[in-house]
N, C-alpha and C positions, 0 to 999 in steps of 0.2 A: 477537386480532391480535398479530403477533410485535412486538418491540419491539426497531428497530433503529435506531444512530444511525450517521453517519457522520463518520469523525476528520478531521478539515483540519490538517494540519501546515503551517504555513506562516515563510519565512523574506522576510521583505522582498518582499511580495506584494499593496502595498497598490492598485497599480495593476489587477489583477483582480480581487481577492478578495469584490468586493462585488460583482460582475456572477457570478461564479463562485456566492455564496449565494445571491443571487437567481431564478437557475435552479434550485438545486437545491431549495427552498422551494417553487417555482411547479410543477415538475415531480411530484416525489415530495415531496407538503407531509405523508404520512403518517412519513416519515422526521426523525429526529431530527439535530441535530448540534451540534458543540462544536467551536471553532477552537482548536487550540495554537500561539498565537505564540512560536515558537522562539527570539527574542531580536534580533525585527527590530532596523534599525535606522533602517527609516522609518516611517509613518504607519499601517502595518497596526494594529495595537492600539486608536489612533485609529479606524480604519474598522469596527472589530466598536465599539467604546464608543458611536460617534456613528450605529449602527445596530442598536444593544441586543443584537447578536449573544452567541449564551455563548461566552466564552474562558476560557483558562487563558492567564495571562501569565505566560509563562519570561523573567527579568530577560538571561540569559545564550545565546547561542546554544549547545544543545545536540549538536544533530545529529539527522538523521530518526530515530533508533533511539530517541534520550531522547524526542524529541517524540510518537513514537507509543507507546512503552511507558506517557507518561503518559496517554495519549488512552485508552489500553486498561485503564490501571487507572480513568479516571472512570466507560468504560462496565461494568466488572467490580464496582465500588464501585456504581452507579446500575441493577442487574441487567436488561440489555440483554441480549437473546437474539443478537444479529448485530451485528459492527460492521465497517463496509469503512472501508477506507484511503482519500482521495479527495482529490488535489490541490485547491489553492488557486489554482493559477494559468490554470485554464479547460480545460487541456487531457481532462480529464474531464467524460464527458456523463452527466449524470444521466437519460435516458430509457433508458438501460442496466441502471439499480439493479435494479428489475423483474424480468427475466430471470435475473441474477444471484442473485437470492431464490430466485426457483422454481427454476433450478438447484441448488440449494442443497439447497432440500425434496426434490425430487424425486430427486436422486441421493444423499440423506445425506451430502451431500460435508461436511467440516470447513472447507474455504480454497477457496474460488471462484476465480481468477484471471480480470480480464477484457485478454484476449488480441487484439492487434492483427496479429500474422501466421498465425492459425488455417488462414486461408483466400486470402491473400497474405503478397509476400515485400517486403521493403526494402532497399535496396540502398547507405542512407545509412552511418553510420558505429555508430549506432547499432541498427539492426537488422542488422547482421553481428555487433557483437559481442553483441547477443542469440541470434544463430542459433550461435554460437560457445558463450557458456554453455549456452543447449540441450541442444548437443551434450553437453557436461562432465557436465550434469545426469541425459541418455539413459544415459550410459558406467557411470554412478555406481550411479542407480536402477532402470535400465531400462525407466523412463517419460519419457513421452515429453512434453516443457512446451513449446510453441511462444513463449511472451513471457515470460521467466522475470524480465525483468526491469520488467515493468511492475507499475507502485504503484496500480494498482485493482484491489483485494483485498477480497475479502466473507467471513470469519471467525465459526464458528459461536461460541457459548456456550465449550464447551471451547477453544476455542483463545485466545478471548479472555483467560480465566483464566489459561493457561499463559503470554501473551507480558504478562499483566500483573504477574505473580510473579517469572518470569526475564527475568536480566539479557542471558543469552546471545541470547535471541530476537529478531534487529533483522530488519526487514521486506528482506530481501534474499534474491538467488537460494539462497545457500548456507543459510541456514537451510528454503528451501521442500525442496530436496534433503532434510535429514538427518530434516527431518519426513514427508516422504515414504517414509523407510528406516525410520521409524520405526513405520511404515503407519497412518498420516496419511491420508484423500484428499483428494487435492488436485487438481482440475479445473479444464478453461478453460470459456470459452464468447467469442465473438465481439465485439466492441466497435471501434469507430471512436474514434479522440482528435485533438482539433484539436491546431494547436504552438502553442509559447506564445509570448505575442503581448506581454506583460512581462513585469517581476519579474527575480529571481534562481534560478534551478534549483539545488536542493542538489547538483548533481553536476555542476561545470561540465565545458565542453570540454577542457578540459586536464588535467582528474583523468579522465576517462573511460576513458583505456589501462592507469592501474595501478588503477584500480577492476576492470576484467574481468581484471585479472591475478591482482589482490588474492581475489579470487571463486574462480576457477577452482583456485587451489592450497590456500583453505579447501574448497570442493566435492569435488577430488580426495584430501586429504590429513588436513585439519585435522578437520574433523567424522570422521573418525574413531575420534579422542583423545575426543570428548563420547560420555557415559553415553546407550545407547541407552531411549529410555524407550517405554510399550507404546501402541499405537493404541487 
């Protein structure tokens, strides 16, 4: 049986986070997981202790790159064949893992993406400027990612290694880019995600125009300057 866990980054997520385990437990109970509390500063931490959950507790808020770099070195250290990325705060359904597995096998793909405009579009603020990095992403590699910026990611053996070693690898569009140039594969597959209903999002509304800014000119520009390495 392959052996896969899934990362929970979480920042001040305590009003989900225990409805968010519980499904994923009930759902896929063959699946492993590990909460990294990113340096809440509510009762999250509380809610994995007082529910035997496994954490790693970061005293400090990191940021999702530290939070999952460390997630990725517990399953590299704890030799885990697959490890997906999986919000804390509900918006990720775990009857999706499944599919994302065997797409996984079945295409030898390295990085799964599970993609919410495969087969529709959004018209909120947040699926333009995913359809906008997309685009960045089409220009750059000439593949084609329809949700580049969604954080439900299923990571084989190799890649877990690699984003648990470097530092450069933070779970964002512009890294799935230069890994993909690097001839990486990197595939979607379909997925539905509810909104989030608490909590705090790492990416609030007001950071979200110089985040696609910030994206678009490392995709275009920057990842150029990084050391090509081999598929």
């Amino acid at each position: 049986m392959t052996r896969i866990i899934a990362i929970i980054p979480c920042h001040n997520e305590e009003a989900s986070l225990e409805k968010t385990v519980e499904a994923l437990k009930s759902k896929v109970p063959d699946v492993d997981f590990i909460v990294i509390n990113d340096g809440s500063q509510d009762d999250t931490y509380k809610v994995c202790i007082d529910n035997s959950y496994p954490v790693i507790n970061i005293p400090f808020n990191l940021g999702l790159a530290n939070a999952m770099q460390t997630g990725m070195r517990y399953a590299y250290i704890n030799g885990y064949e697959m490890a997906l990325q999986f919000d804390g705060d509900g918006q990720h359904l775990p009857e999706y893992i499944p599919g994302m597995v065997r797409a996984m096998k079945e295409n030898v793909a390295n990085i799964v993406v599970g993609s919410r405009y495969m087969y529709k579009t959004s018209k909120n603020i947040r699926g333009l400027g995913g359809k906008l990095l997309g685009l960045t992403v089409k220009l750059v590699t000439g593949k084609t990612l329809s949700d580049p910026t969604s954080g439900m990611r299923l990571y084989d053996r190799k890649m877990i290694e690699k984003f648990a070693k470097n530092m450069n690898y933070g779970p964002e569009p512009d890294t799935l880019a230069y890994l993909m140039n690097c001839g990486i594969a990197v595939i979607e597959v379909p997925v539905n995600m509810q909104e989030r209903k608490a909590g705090e999002s790492y990416l609030g509304m007001l950071n979200a125009v110089n985040y696609m800014l910030r994206m678009i000119v490392s995709i275009i520009i920057i990842q150029w300057f990084r050391v090509k390495e081999g598929g």
